[in-house]
N, C-alpha and C positions, 0 to 999 in steps of 0.2 A: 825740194819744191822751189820752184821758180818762179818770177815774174818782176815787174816792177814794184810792185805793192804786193804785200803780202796777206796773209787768207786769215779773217775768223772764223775757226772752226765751232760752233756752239752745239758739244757733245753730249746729248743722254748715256747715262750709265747705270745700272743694276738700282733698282730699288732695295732690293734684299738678296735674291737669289742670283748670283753670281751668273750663269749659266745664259740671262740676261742678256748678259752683254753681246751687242753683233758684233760680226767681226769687221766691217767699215770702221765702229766706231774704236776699234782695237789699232787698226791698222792706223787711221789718221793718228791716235794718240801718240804710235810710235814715232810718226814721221813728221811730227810740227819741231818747230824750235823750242816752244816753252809749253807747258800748259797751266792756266792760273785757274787754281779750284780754290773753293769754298774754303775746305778746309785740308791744307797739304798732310797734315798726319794720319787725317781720315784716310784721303786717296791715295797716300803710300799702299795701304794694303790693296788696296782693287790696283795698283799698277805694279806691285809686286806681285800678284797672282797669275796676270799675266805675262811679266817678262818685262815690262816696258820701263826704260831707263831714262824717258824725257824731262830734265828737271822741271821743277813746277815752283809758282812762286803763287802767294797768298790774293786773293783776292772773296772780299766778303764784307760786309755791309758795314762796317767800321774803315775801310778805306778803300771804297770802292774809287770814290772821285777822283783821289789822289792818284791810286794804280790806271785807273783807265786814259788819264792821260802820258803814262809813260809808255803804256801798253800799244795806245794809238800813236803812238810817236816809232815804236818797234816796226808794228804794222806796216808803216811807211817809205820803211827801210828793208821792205823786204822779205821780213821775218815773218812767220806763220805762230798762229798762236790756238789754241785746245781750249776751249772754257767749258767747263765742268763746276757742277758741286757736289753734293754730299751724296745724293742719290735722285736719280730721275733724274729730269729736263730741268736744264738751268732756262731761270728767268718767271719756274712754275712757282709761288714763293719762296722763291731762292733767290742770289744777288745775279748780277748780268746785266739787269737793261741801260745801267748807267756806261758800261762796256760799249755795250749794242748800238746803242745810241749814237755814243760818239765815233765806232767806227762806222757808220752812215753818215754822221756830217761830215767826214772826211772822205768819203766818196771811195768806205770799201764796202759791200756788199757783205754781211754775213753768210757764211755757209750753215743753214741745220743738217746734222749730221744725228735723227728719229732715233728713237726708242724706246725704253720704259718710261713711265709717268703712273704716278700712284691713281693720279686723278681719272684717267683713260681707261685703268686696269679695273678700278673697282665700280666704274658705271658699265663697265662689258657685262658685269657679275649682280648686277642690285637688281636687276628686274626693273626698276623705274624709266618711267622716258627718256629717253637719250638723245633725239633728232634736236630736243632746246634744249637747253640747261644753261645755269649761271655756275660761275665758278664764284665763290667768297673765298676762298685761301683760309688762312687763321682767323677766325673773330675774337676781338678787342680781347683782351687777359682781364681788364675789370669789370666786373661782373655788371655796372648800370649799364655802361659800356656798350656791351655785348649785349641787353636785353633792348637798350634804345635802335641797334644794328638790328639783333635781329627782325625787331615792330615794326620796323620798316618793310622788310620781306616776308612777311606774314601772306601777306595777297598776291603776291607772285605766284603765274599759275607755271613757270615752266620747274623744270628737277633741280633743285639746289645741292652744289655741292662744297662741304666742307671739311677741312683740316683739322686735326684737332692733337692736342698732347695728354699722355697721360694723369698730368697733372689737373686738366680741365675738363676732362670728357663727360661728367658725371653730371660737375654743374651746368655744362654747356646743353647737354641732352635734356635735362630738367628744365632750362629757360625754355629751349625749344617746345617742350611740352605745353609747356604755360602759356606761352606766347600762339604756337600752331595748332594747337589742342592735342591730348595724347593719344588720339585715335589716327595721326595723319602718318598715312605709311610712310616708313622710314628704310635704309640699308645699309649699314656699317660695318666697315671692314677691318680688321687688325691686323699688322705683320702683315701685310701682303708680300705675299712671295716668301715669305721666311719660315720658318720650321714650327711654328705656332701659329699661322695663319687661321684666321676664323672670318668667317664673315653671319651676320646675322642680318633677317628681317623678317618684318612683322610693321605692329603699330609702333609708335612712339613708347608706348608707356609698355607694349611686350618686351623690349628692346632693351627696355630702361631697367627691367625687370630680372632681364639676363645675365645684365655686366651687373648688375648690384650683388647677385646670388654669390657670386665668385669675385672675390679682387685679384685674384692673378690674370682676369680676362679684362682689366681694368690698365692695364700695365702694356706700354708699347706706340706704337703711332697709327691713328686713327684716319678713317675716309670717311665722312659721312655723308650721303647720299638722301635727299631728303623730298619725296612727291610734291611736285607744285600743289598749291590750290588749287579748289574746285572752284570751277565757272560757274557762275549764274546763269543760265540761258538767257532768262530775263535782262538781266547788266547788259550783258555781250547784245544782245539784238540791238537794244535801245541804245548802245552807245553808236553801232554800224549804222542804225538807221539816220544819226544825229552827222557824222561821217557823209554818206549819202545827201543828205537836205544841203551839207555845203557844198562837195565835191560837183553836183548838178548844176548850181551856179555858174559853173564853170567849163563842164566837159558833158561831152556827149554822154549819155546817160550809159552806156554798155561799157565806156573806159570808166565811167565812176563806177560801175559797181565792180566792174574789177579790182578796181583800187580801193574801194571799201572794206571787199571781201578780201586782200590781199594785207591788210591792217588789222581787219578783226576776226578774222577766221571764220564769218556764217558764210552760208552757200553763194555764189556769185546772184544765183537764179532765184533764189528768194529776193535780196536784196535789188535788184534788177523789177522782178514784181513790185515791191515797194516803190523803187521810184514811179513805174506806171500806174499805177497807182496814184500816186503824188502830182503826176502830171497831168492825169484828168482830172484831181481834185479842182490841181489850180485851175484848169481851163474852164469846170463848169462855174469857178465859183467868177469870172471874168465874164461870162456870160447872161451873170444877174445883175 
């Protein structure tokens, strides 16, 4: 690979099932100078399976700062560099952005070079909405922690998704109960891609009721995929209509209610009625 400045490659690889892997993402790993993973002992074996002999040097959240300034100094000089980690898209809670980052200040463009992501795999699979969602990553390991995080996102109405380890997944499903109520649909995934793959859904507390039966299905790395809230019709009108009363102030009535309705999700044409509405309020009451 040539050029004056050299290329970050930011690689997805195998979450579980090897087979994963594209062959782009094969191909670049052979042909960079270095590649800095996660964790080098891990990706010996996914780079032994394939053949590929590029050495690799550590990079991970204990010396990201340090490494990624030697790595953008490589960069610079030409050299092509693979960032990977343990499985899936680096940077999805994994290390990287401090990487990332600094080869943009330095005015090299990252390359993504797509593929697996645990997060991507198991909303294909949940049944829940997909068009919004919030990604959370890992929540908090202590338990107020985590129930102060999750009360927060209680009223979020878009699909919540979360990370979870076998060590936490029990209590973390239980706050959520408590906190979301245990009727609010849920979809969790385990081992994805791997030879004990399962994914489950139902409600909260069906869900909850599953992994409890068995603790070997208790065991492994978790996706949890969690239904927004439910809307108030009532809330949602009253807050577009309050939206509208400003927006009119300002814009012709057919751009505000676009923009109302493009905020709150009620009908453009309802909200459009409401200002006319509002406008011959005001006009008759100017006329007494």
């Amino acid at each position: 690979m040539s050029g004056k400045k050299g290329r970050l490659y930011v690689i997805a690889t195998p979450i579980g099932n090897l087979d994963d892997m594209t062959l782009r993402a094969a191909r670049v790993l052979e042909e960079v100078d270095v590649i800095a993973a996660e964790d080098t002992r891990h990706s010996k074996v996914l780079l032994r399976h394939f053949g590929i002999t590029t050495p690799m040097i550590p990079l991970h959240e204990h010396n990201e700062d340090r490494q990624a300034t030697q790595l953008v100094r490589q960069l610079q000089e030409g050299r092509s560099i693979g960032l990977i980690s343990d499985a899936g898209t680096p940077l999805i809670s994994d290390p990287g952005y401090r990487l990332v980052r600094a080869a943009h200040d330095s005015g090299i463009v990252p390359v993504p070079v797509p593929g697996a992501s645990a997060m991507l795999a198991m909303l294909s699979v949940a049944g829940m909405p997909a068009d919004h969602f919030v990604f959370e990553g890992f929540l908090p390991a202590r338990g107020s922690a985590r129930r102060a995080h999750l009360e927060k996102l209680a009223a979020e109405t878009r699909s919540l998704v979360f990370y979870e380890s076998s060590h936490r997944i029990m209590d973390s499903l239980n706050d959520m109960a408590s906190l979301f109520g245990p009727d609010r649909p849920c979809s969790v995934g385990r081992e994805l891609t791997k030879k004990f793959e399962t994914v489950y859904r139902g409600s909260l507390q069906s869900v909850i009721d599953e992994l409890a039966a068995d603790e070997q299905q208790q065991r492994g790395e978790f996706v949890v995929v969690m239904h927004g809230a439910q809307v108030n019709d009532d809330d949602q009108l009253v807050a577009a209509q309050h939206a509208m009363d400003i927006l009119c102030e300002e814009l012709p009535l057919s751009q505000a209610a676009s923009l109302a309705a493009r905020i709150s999700g009620v009908r453009k044409k309802r909200l459009y009625e409401y200002g006319l509405s509002r406008k011959k309020d005001s006009a008759g009451r100017a006329e007494t």
